[in-house]
C-alpha positions, 0 to 999 in steps of 0.5 A: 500500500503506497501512502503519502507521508510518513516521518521516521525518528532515529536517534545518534550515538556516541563511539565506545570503540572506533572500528576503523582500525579492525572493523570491529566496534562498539557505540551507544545509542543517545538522545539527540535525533533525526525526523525526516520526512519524505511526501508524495506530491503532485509534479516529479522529481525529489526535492529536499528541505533544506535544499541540496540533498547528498549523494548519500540521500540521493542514493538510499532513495534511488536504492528504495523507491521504484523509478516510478514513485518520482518519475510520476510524483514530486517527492519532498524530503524534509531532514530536521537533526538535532545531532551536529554534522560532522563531529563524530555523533553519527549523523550521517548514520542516523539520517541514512537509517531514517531516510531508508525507514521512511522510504520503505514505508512511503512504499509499503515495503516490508520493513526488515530491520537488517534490510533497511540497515544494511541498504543504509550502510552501503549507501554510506560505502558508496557515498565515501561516507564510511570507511569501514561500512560502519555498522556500529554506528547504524545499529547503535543509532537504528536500536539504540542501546550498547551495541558490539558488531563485526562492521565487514559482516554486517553482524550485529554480535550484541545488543543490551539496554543501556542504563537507564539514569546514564548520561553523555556529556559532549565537547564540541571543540571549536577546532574541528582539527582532525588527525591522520586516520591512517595512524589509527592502523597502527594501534590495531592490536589494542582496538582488538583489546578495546573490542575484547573488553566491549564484547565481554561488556567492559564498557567503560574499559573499552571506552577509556582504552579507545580515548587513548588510542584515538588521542594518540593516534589523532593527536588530539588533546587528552586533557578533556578525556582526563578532566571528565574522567577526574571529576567522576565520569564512567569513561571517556573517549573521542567519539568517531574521528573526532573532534567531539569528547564524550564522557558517560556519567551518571546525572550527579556528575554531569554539573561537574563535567560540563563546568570543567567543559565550558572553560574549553573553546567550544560547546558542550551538550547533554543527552540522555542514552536512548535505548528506543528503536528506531521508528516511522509513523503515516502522517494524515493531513 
């Protein structure tokens, strides 16, 4: 059944290990949300609020929608984000889901959660997006919660609720410096034991082994990670590439960590882990 409009809601994540060095990684679902929404309308074509659509929207929707929806339809794709592009808080992942979502909904597809992932990580592989596919960061944005994957096999090898009081405190720097990925290469046998320590669920382990790979492969600044850590954070790691800092506290540190924050250069966000799916309603005017 085809209908008209329909908005889909996924959440971002934050990296609990970087996967680029092995594939194999591990992040955990927060707050902060994406809502697209894809309409049919008369005329033909795609347009896209706000203007200039990315190949990778381009291409999901090309992957999901038979040529005659826009062919014989003017199709309105609208992305609100609440997660800031480009920053390491799995954004591209989060709108690529919720623009696969809402497609295969538009069209009365069924909606089989490892077919609108794995569409989405391939868009992202063909857009240049990923390295690695990453599907840690799709599955942690698509189910929330803590997720461990094996990104070259699309295997999705655990996924458990996180706390339900557990917070992320993030530093945006205003120095969107970023390092040489390739050094991350490098320290490959220690990512094997940051995932090691995510797939026997030493979370926070894993986390704080990562934020010190990653600072140093990066050359990014550890005081931030060693700060949060100080004033009471579970762990602390560079989510993705960077350059945002993520610490996961429970609600009575997160005033200590964000005061120490604020004295950086830069912004600091709160957001609450997510443990929801991801999910799409029909809209009726």
């Amino acid at each position: 059944m085809l209908n008209t409009k329909v908005r889909s809601t996924v959440h971002g994540a934050i990296s609990l290990v970087n996967a680029i060095a092995t594939g194999c990684g591990s992040a955990l679902g927060i707050s902060l949300k994406v809502r697209v929404e894809v309409e049919l309308q008369e005329g033909n074509g795609i347009l896209f609020q706000p203007e200039g659509g990315t190949p990778l929207l381009r291409n999901i929707i090309n992957r999901s929608l038979p040529k005659e929806i826009t062919k014989n339809n003017l199709l309105v794709i609208k992305v609100d984000s609440q997660i800031p592009a480009g920053m390491g808080l799995k954004s591209s992942s989060a709108v690529s889901s919720a623009t696969a979502l809402a497609c295969n909904a538009l069209v009365g597809n069924e909606l089989d959660d490892k077919i609108i992932l794995n569409l989405a990580v391939r868009a992202s592989l063909d857009a240049g997006v990923t390295i690695t596919g990453a599907y840690d960061d799709s599955t942690a944005c698509y189910f929330g919660g803590i997720v461990v994957t094996n990104n070259y096999e699309y295997e999705l090898i655990q996924r458990e609720e996180a706390p339900a009081d557990l917070y992320a405190v993030v530093f945006l720097p205003n120095n969107n410096r970023y390092g040489n990925i390739r050094n991350l290469y490098l320290f490959s046998d220690l990512f094997i034991d940051a995932f090691n320590l995510a797939k026997s669920r030493q979370y926070w382990k894993a986390m704080k082994l990562n934020g010190l790979l990653t600072a140093s492969a990066l050359s990014g600044d550890y005081k931030p990670i060693l700060t949060a850590l100080q004033r009471g954070a579970l762990s602390a790691s560079i989510s993705g590439n960077g350059p945002s800092i993520a610490a996961v506290t429970y609600k009575e540190h997160i005033d200590d960590i964000t005061q120490i924050y604020d004295k950086y250069n830069g912004v600091t966000l709160v957001s609450k882990a997510n443990n929801n799916k991801a999910s799409f309603e029909v809209i009726v005017d």
